[in-house]
py3Dmol code that shows the C-alpha trace and the ligand (Angstrom):
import py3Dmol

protein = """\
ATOM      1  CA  UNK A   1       1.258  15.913  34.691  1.00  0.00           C
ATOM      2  CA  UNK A   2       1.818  16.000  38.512  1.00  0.00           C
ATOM      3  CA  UNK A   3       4.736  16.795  40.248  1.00  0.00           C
ATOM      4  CA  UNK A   4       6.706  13.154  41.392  1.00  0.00           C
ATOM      5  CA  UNK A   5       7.607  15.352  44.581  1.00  0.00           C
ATOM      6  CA  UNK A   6       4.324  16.082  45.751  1.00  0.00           C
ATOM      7  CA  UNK A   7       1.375  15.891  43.145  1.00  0.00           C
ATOM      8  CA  UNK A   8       0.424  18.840  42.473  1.00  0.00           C
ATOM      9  CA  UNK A   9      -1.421  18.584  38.926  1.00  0.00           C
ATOM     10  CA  UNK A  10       0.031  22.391  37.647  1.00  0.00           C
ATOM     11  CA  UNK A  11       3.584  23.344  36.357  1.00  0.00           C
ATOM     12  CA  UNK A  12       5.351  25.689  33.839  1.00  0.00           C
ATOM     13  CA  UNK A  13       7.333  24.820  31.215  1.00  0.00           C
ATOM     14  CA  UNK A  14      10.983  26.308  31.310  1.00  0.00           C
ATOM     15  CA  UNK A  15      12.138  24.404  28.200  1.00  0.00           C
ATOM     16  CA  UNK A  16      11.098  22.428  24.908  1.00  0.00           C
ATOM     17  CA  UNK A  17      13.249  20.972  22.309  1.00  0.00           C
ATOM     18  CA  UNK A  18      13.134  18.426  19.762  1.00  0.00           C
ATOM     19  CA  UNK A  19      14.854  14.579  21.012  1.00  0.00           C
ATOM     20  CA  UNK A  20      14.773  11.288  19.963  1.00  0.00           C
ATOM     21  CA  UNK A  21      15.906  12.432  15.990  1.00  0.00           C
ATOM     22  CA  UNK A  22      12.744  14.534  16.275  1.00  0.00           C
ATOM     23  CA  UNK A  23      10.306  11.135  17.009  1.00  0.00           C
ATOM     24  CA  UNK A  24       9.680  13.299  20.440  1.00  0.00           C
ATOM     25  CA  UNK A  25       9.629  16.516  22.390  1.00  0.00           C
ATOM     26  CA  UNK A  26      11.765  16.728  25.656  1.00  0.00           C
ATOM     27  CA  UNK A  27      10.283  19.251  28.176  1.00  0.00           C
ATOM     28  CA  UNK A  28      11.800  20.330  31.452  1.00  0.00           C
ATOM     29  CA  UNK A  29       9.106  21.567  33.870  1.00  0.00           C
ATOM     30  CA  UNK A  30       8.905  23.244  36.989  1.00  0.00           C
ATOM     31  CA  UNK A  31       6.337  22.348  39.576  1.00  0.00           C
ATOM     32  CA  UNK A  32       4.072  25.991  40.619  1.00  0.00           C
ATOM     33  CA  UNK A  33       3.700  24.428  44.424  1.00  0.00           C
ATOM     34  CA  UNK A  34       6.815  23.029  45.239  1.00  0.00           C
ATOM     35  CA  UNK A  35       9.510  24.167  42.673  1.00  0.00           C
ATOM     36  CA  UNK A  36      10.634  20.809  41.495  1.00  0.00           C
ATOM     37  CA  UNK A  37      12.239  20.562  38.086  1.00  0.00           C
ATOM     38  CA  UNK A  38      11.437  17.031  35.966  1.00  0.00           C
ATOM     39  CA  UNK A  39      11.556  16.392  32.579  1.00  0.00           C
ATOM     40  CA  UNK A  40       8.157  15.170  30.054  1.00  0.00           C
ATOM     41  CA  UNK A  41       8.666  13.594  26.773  1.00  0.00           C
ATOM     42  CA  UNK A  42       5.836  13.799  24.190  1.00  0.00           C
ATOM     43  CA  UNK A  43       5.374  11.214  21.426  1.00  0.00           C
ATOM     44  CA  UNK A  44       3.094  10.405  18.384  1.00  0.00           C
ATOM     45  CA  UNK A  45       1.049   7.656  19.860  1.00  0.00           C
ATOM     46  CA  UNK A  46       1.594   4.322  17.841  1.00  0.00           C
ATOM     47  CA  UNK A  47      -0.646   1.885  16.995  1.00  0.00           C
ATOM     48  CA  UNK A  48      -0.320  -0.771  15.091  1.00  0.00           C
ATOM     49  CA  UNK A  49      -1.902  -1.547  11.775  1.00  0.00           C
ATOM     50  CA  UNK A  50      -3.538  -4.300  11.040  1.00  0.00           C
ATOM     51  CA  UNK A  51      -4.644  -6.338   7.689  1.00  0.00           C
ATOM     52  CA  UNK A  52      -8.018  -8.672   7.753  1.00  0.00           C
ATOM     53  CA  UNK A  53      -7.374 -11.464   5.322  1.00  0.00           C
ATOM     54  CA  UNK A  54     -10.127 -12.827   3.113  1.00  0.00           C
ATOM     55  CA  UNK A  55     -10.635 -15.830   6.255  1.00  0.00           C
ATOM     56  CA  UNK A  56     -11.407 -12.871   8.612  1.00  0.00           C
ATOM     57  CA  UNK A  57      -7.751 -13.345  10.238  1.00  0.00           C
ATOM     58  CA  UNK A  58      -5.916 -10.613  11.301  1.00  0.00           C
ATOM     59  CA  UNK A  59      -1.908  -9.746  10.811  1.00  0.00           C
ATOM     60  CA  UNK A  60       0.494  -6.590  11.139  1.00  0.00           C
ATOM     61  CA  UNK A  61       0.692  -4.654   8.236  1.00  0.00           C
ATOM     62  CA  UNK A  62       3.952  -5.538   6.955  1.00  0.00           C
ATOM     63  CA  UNK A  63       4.829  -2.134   4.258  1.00  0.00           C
ATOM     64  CA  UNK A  64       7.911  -4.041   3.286  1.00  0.00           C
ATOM     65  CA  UNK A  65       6.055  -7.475   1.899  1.00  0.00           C
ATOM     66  CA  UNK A  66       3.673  -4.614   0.361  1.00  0.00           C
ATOM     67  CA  UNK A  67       6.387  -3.397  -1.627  1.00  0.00           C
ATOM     68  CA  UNK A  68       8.127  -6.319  -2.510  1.00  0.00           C
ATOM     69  CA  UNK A  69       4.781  -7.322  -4.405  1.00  0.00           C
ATOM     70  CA  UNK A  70       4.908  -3.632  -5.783  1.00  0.00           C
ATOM     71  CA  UNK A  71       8.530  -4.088  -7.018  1.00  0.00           C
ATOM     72  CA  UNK A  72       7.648  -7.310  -8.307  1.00  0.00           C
ATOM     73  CA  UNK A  73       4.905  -5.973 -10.622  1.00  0.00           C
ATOM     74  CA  UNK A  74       6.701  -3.209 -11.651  1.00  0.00           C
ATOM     75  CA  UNK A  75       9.534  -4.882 -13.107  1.00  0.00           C
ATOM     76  CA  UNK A  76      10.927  -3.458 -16.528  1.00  0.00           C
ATOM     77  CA  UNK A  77       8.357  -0.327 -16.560  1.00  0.00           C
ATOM     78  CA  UNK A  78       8.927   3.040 -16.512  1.00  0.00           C
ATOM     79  CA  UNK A  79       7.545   2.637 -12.353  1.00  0.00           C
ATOM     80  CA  UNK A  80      10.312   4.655 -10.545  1.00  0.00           C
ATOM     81  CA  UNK A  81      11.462   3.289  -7.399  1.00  0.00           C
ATOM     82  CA  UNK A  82      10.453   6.695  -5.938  1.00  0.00           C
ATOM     83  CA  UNK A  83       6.492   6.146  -7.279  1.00  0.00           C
ATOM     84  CA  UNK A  84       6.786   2.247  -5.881  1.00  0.00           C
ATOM     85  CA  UNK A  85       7.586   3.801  -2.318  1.00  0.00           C
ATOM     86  CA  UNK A  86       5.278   6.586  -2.527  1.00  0.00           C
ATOM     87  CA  UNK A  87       2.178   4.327  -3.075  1.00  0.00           C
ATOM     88  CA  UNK A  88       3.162   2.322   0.017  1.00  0.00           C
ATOM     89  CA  UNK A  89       3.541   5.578   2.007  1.00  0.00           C
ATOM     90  CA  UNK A  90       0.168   6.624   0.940  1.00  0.00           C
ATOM     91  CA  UNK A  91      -1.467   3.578   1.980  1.00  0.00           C
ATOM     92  CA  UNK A  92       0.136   3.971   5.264  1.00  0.00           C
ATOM     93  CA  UNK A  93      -0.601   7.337   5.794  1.00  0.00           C
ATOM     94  CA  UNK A  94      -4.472   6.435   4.671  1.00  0.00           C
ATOM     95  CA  UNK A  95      -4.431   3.679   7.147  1.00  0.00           C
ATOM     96  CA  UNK A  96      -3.507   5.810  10.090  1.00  0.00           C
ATOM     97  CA  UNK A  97      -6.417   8.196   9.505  1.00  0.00           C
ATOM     98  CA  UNK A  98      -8.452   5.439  10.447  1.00  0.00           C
ATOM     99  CA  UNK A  99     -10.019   5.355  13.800  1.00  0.00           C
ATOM    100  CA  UNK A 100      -9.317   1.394  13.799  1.00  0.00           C
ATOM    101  CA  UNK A 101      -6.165   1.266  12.077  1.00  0.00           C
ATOM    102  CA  UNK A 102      -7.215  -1.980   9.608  1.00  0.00           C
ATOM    103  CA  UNK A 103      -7.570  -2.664   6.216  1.00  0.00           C
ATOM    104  CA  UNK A 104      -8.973  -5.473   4.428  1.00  0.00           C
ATOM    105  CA  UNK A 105      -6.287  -7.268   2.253  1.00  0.00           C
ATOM    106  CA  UNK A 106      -9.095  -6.577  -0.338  1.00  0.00           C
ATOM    107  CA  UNK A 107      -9.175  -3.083   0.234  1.00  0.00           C
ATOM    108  CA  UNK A 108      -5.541  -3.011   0.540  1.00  0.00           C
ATOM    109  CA  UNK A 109      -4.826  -4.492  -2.887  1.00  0.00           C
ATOM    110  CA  UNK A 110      -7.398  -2.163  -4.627  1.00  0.00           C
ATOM    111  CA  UNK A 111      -5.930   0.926  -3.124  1.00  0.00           C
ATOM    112  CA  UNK A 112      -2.620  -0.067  -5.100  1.00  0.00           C
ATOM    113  CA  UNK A 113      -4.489  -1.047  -8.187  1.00  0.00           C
ATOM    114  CA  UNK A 114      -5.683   2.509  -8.026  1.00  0.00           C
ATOM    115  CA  UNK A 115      -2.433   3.701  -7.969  1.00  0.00           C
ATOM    116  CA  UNK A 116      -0.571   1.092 -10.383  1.00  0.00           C
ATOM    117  CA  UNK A 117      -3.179   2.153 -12.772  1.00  0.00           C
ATOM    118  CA  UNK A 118      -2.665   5.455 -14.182  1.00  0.00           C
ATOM    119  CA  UNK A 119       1.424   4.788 -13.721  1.00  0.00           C
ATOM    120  CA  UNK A 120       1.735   1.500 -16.005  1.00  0.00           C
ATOM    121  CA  UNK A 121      -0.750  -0.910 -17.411  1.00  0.00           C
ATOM    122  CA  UNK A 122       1.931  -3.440 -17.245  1.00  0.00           C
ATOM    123  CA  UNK A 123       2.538  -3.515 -13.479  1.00  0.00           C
ATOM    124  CA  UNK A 124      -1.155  -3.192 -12.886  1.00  0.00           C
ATOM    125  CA  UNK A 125      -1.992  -6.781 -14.902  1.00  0.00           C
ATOM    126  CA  UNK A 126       0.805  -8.101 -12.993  1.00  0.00           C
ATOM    127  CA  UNK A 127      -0.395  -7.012  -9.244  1.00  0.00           C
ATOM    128  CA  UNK A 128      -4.033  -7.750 -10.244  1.00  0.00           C
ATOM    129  CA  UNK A 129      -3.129 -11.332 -11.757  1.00  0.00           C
ATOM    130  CA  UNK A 130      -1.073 -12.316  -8.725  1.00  0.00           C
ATOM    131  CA  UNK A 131      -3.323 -10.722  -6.065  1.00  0.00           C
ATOM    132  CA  UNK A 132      -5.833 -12.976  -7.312  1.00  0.00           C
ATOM    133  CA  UNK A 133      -8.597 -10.025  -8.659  1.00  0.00           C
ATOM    134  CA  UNK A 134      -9.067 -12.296 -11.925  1.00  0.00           C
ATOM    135  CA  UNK A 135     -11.678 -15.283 -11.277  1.00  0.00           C
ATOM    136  CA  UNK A 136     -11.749 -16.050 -14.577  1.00  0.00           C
ATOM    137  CA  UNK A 137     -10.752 -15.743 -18.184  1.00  0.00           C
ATOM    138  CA  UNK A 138     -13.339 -13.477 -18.694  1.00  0.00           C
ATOM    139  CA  UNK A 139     -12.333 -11.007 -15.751  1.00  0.00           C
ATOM    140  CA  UNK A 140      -8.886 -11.029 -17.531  1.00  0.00           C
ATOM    141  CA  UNK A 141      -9.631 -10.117 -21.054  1.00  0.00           C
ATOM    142  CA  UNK A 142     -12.493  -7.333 -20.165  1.00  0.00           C
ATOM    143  CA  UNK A 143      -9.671  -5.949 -17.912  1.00  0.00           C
ATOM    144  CA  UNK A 144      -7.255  -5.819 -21.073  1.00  0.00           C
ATOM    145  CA  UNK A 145     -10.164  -4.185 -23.041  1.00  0.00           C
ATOM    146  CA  UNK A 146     -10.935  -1.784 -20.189  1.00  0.00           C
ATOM    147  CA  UNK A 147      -6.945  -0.519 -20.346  1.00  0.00           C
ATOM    148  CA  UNK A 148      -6.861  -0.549 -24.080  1.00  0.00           C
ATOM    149  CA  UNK A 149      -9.792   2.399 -24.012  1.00  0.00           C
ATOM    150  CA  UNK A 150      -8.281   3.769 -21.170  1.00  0.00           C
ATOM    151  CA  UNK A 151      -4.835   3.880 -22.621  1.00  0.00           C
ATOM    152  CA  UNK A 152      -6.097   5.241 -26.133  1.00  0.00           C
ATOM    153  CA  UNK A 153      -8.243   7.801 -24.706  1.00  0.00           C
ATOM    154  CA  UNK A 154      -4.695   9.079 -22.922  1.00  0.00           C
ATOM    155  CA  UNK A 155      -3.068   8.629 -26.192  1.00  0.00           C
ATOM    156  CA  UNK A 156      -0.114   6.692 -24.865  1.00  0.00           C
ATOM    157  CA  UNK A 157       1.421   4.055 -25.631  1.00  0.00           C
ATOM    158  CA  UNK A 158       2.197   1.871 -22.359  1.00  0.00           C
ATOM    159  CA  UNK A 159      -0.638  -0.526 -23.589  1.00  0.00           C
ATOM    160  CA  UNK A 160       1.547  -1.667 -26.777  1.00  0.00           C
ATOM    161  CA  UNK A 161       4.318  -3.080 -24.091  1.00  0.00           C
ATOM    162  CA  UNK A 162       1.526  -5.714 -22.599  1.00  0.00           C
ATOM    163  CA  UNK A 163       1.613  -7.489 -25.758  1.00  0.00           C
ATOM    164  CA  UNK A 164       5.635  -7.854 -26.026  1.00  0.00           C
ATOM    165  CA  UNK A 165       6.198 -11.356 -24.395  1.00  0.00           C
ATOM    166  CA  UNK A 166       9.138  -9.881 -22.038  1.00  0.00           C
ATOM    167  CA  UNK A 167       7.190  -7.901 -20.094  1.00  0.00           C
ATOM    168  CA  UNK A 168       5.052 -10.581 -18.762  1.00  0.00           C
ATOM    169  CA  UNK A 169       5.363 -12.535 -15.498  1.00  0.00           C
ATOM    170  CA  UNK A 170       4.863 -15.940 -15.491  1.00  0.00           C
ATOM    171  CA  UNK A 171       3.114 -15.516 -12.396  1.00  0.00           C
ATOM    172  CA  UNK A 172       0.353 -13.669 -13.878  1.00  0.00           C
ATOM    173  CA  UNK A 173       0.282 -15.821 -17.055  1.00  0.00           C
ATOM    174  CA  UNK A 174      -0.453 -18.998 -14.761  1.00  0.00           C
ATOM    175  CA  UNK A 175      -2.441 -17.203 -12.316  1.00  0.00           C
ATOM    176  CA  UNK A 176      -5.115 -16.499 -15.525  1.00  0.00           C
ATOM    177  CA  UNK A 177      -4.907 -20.174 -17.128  1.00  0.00           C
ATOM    178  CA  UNK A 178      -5.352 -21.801 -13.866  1.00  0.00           C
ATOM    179  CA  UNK A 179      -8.684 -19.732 -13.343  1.00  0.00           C
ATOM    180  CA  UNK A 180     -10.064 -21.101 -17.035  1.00  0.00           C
ATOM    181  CA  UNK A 181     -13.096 -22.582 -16.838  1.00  0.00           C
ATOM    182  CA  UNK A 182     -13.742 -24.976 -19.822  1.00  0.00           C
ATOM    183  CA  UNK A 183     -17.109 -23.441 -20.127  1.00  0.00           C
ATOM    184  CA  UNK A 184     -15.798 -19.841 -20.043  1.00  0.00           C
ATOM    185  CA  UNK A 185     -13.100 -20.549 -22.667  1.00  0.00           C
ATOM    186  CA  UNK A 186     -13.032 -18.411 -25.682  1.00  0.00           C
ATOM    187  CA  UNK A 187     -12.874 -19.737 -29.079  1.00  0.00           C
ATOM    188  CA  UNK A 188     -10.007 -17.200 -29.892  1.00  0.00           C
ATOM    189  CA  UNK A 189      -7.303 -16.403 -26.732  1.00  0.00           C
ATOM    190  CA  UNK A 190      -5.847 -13.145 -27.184  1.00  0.00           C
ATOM    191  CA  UNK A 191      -3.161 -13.097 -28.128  1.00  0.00           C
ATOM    192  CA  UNK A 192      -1.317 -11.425 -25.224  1.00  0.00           C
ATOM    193  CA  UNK A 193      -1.368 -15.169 -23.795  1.00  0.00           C
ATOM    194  CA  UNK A 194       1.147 -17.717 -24.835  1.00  0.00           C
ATOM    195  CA  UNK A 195      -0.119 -19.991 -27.555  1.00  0.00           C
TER     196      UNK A 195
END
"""
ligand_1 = """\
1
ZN
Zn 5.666 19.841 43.353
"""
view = py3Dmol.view(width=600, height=400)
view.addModel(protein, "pdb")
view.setStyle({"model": 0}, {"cartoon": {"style": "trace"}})
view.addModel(ligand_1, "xyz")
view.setStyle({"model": 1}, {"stick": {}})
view.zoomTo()
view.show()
């Protein structure tokens, strides 16, 4: 840092403390030519994160739409608000390793599928169904199968809860029928679906 009173590139640091509600660190230095005393803040550089939608256009990361969609999903599990948080603080953090600082909204949505899925089975059909990972009727009911094993391999009993009515959103509900393709359509719907 040089000296504002006459450039000199070297000086000694007399003081460091935390400022800013510890976002920065205020240091008063003393220039080694000429003796002047100024004052250096150091920050965490910021720089913005950005999502890549599926049409290649790119928009801020917005954590708080991210966990709206997390709440949404999560609705009447045992998700705490605490675990809903925590998976869009991971994501951020994981971002910010990055050397770019994106994420594809693909990406994106399969790093909280990842976490939705050991927590509840529930809140994981939901975000998947809404997010759009189910092309087809198909992609919906191997998904269900693929939880069922998981869930009875664990030995727990989260799966039981996709089949009461109450804990489904319509959003996912219409987000599968609308993706049924006459062709694909199975003689018998499961019968987590409405009739
Ligand atoms: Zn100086």
């Amino acid at each position: 840092m040089r000296c504002p009173a006459c450039s000199h590139t070297i000086s000694r640091v007399l003081e460091s403390r935390s400022a800013e509600g510890g976002q920065s660190v205020r240091r008063r230095r003393e220039c080694l030519h000429c003796s002047q005393r100024f004052t250096t803040y150091e920050r965490i550089e910021f720089v913005p994160t950005r999502v890549i939608k599926r049409d290649g256009e790119r928009e801020s990361f917005d954590s708080s739409k991210l966990l709206r969609g997390i709440v949404r999903a999560c609705e009447k599990t045992n998700v705490t608000p605490q675990q809903q948080k925590a998976i869009v603080s991971n994501i951020e953090a994981e971002i910010q390793q990055r050397s770019q600082r994106e994420i594809t909204s693909d990406e994106l949505g399969e790093y909280v599928l990842e976490h939705l899925r050991s927590l509840s089975e529930v809140a994981y059909v939901r975000f998947a169904s809404v997010y759009g990972k189910f092309q087809s009727i198909r992609d919906f009911v191997e998904t269900l199968a693929e939880l069922k094993s998981e869930s009875e391999a664990r030995g727990d009993r989260d799966y039981r809860a996709l089949q009461g009515a109450g804990a489904w959103s319509s959003a996912a509900i219409c987000s599968a029928q609308s993706s049924i393709q006459p062709s694909h359509q199975p003689s018998g719907l499961p019968s987590v679906l409405p009739p």
